[in-house]
Steps between C-alpha positions, in 0.01 A plus 500: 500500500556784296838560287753710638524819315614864412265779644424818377589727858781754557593324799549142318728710248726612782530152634578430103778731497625354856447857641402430813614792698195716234264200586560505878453939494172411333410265712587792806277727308180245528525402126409097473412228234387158437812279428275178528608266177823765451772371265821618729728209421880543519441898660711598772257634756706522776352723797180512320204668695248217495242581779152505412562381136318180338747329314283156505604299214827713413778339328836552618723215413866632544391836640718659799290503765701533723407723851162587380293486806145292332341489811231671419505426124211269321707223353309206415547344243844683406772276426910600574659213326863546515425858686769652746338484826772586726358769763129481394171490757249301362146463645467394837204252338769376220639128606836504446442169270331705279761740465754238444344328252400804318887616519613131407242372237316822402165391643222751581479581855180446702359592756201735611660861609 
């Protein structure tokens, strides 16, 4: 498992600076990146465009997750310790134990997306 960590991508600097409205008009204009072993801990990404991204291995403990719709968002591996979940749609393929435990013990969710 690799080491969560900063990445060198415009996009990762907006979710940095907790501009998400800048990320999400990106997103809208077809721009993407690789998030997979991203360092976001503590951000407040609330209402985050998330489709289509791989943020497999992604570190959010204490991040504001809440109502980003992950349904279609690579997240194995990621772990949301202490995350604000309130609102959020996780993969249909996600057990719900996994989630929990992630949320409540900071475990790395599995499953196979």
């Amino acid at each position: 498992m690799s080491i969560p960590s900063k990445i060198d991508h415009p996009l990762y600097r907006l979710l940095q600076d907790e501009d998400i409205a800048a990320f999400n008009e990106a997103r809208k204009r077809g721009e993407t990146c690789d998030l997979s072993n991203a360092l976001l801990r503590g951000l407040d990404l609330r209402n985050m465009d998330a489709s289509g991204l791989n943020m497999s291995g992604a570190y959010l403990r204490q991040a504001d997750l809440r109502g980003i719709d992950f349904r279609e968002t690579n997240l194995e591996g990621a772990s949301i310790c202490e995350a604000k979940i309130s609102g959020v749609f996780f993969p249909k393929e996600l057990h719900p134990h996994e989630i929990f435990m992630s949320v409540e013990r900071g475990t790395r969710m599995r499953y196979h997306p």
